[in-house]
N, C-alpha and C positions, 0 to 999 in steps of 0.2 A: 504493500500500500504506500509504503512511503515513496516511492519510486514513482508513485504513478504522477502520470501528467496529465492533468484537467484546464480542459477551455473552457473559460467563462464568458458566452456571449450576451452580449447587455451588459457590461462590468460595469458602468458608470452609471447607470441606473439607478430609482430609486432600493431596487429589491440589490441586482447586480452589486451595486457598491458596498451593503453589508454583509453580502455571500464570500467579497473578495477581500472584506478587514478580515474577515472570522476565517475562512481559509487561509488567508496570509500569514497565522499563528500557526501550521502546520508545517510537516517536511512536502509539502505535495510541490509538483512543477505545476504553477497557474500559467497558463496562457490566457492572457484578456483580450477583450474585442469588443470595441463597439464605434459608433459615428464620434468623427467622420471618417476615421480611418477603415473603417472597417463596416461594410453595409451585407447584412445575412440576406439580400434579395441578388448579390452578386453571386452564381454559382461557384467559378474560379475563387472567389475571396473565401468563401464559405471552405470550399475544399482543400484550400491552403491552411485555413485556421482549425482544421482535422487534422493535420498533418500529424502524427505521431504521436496521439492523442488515448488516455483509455477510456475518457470519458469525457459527455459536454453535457455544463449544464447552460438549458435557453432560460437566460432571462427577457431576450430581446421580445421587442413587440411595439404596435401598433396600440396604443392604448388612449387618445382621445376620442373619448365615447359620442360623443355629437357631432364629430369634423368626420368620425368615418359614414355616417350619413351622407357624405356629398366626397368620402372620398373614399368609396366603398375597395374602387381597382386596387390602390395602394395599400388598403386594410389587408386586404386578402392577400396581397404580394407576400407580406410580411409575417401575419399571422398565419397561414392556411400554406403556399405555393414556397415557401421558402423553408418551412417547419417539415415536408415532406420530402424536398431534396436535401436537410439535414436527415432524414430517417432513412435515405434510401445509401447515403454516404456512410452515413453511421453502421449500418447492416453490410455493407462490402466490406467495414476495415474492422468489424468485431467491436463496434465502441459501445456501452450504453449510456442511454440520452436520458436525462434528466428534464423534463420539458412543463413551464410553469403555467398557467393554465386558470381558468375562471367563475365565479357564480353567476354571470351573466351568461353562461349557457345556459341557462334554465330562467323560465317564463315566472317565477317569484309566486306561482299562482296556487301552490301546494299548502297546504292548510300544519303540513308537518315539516323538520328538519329535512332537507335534501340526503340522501346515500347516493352512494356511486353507481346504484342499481336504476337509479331515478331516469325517467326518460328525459334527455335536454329537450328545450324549447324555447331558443334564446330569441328573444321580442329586438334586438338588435343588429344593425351589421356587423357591430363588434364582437359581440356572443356568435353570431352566424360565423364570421372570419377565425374566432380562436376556438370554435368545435368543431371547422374545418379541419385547423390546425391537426385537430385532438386524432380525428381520422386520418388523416392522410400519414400519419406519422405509425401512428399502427397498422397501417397496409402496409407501410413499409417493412415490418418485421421483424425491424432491429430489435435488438432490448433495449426496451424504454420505461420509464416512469414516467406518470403525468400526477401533474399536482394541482388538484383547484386551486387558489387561495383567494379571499376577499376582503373587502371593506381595507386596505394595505394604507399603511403612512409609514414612512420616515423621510429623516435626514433631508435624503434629494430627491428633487421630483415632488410634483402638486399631489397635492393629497387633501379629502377634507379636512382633517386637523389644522392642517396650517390653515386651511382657507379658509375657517369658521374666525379662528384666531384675527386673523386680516380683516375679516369684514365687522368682528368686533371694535377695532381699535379706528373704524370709520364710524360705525353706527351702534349707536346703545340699545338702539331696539332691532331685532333680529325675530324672521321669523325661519322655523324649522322643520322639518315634515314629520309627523309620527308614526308615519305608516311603511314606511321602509327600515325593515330590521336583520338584522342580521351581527357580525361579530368582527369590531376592529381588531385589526391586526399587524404587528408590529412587524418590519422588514425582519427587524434582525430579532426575533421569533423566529422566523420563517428561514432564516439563514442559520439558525444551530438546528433545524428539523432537515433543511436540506444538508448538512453537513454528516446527520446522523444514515441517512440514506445515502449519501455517497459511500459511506463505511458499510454497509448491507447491500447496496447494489439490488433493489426488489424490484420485479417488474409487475404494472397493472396503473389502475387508478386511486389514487390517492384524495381524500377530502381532508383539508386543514386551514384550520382559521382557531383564533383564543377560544376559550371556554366561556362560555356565556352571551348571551343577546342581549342588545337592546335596541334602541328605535334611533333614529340620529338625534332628534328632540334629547335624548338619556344620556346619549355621547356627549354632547354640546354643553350639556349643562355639567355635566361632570366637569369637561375641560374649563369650563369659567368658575368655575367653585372650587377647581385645584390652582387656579391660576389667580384666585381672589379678583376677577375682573366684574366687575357692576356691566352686565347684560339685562336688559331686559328681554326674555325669550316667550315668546306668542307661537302659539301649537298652529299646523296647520299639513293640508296633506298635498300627497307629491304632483296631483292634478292642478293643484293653486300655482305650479311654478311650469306651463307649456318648455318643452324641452325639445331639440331634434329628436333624439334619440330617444324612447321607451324605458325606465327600469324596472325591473322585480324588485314586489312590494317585499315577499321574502327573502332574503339570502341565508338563510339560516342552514348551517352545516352541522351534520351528524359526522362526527368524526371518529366514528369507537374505530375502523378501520386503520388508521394509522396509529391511533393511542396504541392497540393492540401491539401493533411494530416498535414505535419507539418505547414502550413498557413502562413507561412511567404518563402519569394523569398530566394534561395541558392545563397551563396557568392561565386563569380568567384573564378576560382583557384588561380588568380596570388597571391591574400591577405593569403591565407594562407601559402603557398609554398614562399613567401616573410621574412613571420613571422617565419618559419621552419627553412630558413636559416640564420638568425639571430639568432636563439638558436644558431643552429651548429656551428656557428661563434665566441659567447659569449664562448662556452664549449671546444674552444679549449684551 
């Protein structure tokens, strides 16, 4: 294991960049990739950052959920058409692919936690583009791993956190939606869970996101009441704000499937998303 040598595509990302602090404390050989040097819709690029590789994990992707609405071709390039000549590249050179993946594949319209068993029904081009992804990369044959994950923030890269944070320190009154629920989740959460699966190498679908739900309205107010900021927050639901793009009201993830795996219970969101804003706090 120590020997081995892992491409990280997407490294500078918001997930990428804390997959590559937390592996960089390893003996592994990281190979990083991402724009502008390096574009995963380039074949040639793509097969060059394979090059002598035993595993890749994709962080890369297409992830503004309302620009893919009007820019469907380039969604699909990148999430769908580009994730399946890593799967077809990765199966000729024996690598497994580690490939990161979403809760907007499914329509939010299930009255229970999502399993991996659940039929997707993603109301989006962006759900449609990264369950393309999800396919095309299991036709391919390689060994792979896929990873839902949701509701995601850290460090780099937009994320609601910051952006609730932002639009507090313009306006004191804020309104929120309570009808979209699901489970925040910390990059670098998600980057010692991918860590622990680079060390198992399992193939299949994976569901992960922190322990516990709440609504955004639950998130928001946590973060202004750990943050001691004076919001005033007004309930309201996700139809009150027209959007390109559609979201599922639910994203809620049943995760016993990977618990199982990594053997030990996932920590509730609040501990991290607590700890998150304490950096941001420290770093201003």
């Amino acid at each position: 294991m120590d020997k081995d040598a892992v491409a990280i595509l997407g490294a500078n990302g918001m997930l990428g960049s804390d997959v590559t602090s937390l592996l960089g404390k390893s003996n592994l050989d990281l190979r990083l990739f991402d724009l502008p040097g390096f574009d995963i819709t380039n074949a040639q690029q793509l097969k060059d950052a394979l090059k002598d590789v035993d595993a890749v994990i994709n962080c890369a992707a297409y992830t503004d959920v309302d620009k893919a609405e009007s820019e469907s071709e380039k969604a699909y390039k990148i999430n769908a058409e580009a994730v399946g000549n890593l799967g077809r590249l990765a199966k000729n050179s024996g690598i497994w692919v580690l490939h990161i993946s979403t809760d907007f594949v499914f329509d939010g319209k299930s009255k229970k936690p999502y399993t991996e068993n659940d039929l997707p029904n993603p109301l989006n081009v962006y759900g449609k583009s990264k369950l393309a992804g999800e396919g095309l990369l299991v036709e391919s044959g390689c060994q792979c791993c896929i990873m839902r994950v949701e509701w995601t923030y850290g460090k780099n890269g937009s994320n609601f956190v910051k952006k609730i944070i932002a639009a507090a320190r313009e306006r004191k009154e804020l309104k929120v939606v309570t009808d979209q629920v699901g489970s925040p989740t910390a990059t670098t959460e998600i980057a010692k869970v991918i860590a622990k699966l680079l060390a198992k190498r399992p193939q299949g679908l994976f569901h992960f996101a922190s322990a516990g739900y709440a609504s955004r309205f639950d998130v928001a107010k946590f973060i202004f009441e750990k943050l001691d900021m004076k919001v005033k927050l007004k309930k309201c639901k996700t139809a009150d704000f027209p959007a390109a793009a559609a979201r599922p009201l639910n994203s809620r993830f049943d995760c016993s499937r990977i618990q199982a795996l990594l053997g030990e219970p996932i920590e509730n969101w609040q501990l991290p998303l607590e700890k998150f804003l304490l950096e941001l706090k420290s770093g201003e």
